[in-house]
C-alpha positions in Angstrom: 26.7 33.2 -68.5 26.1 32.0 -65.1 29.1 32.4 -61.9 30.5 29.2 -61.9 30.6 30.0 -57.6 27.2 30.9 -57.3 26.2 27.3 -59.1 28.9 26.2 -56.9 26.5 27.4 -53.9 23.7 26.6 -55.1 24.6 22.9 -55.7 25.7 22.3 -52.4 22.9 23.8 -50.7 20.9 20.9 -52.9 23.2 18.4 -51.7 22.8 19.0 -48.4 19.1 19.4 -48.3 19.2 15.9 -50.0 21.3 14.5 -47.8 19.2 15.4 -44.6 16.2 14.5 -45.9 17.5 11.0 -47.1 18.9 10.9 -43.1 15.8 11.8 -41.4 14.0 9.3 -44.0 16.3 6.9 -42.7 16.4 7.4 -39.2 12.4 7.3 -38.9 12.1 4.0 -40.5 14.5 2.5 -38.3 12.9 3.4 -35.7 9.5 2.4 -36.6 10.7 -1.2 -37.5 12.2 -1.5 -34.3 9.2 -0.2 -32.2 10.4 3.2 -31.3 7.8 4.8 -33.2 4.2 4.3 -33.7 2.9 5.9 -36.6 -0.4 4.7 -36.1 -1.2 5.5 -32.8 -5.3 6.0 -33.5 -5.3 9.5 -33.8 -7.0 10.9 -36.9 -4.9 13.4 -38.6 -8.1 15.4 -39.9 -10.8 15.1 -38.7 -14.3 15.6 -41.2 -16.7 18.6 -41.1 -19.8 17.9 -39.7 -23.0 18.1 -42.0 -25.2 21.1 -40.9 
């Protein structure tokens, strides 16, 4: 049988990683709708391997 206060811990470390996540989500797309941020500011993530 599990400990009902590890499950406890574990739980809340979920919530709580959930919850940030959903805030950070938040907070970067209001501030790319209001012109803060500019995702695509022409810089290629990766860029391709060359042929040799």
């Amino acid at each position: 049988m599990a400990d009902r206060n590890a499950l406890g811990m574990i739980g809340l470390l979920f919530g709580a990683t959930t919850l940030f996540v959903m805030m950070m989500g938040a907070v970067v797309v209001a501030d790319h709708l209001s012109g803060k941020l500019h995702l695509d500011d022409g810089l290629a993530v990766a860029q391709p391997l060359t042929e040799r």
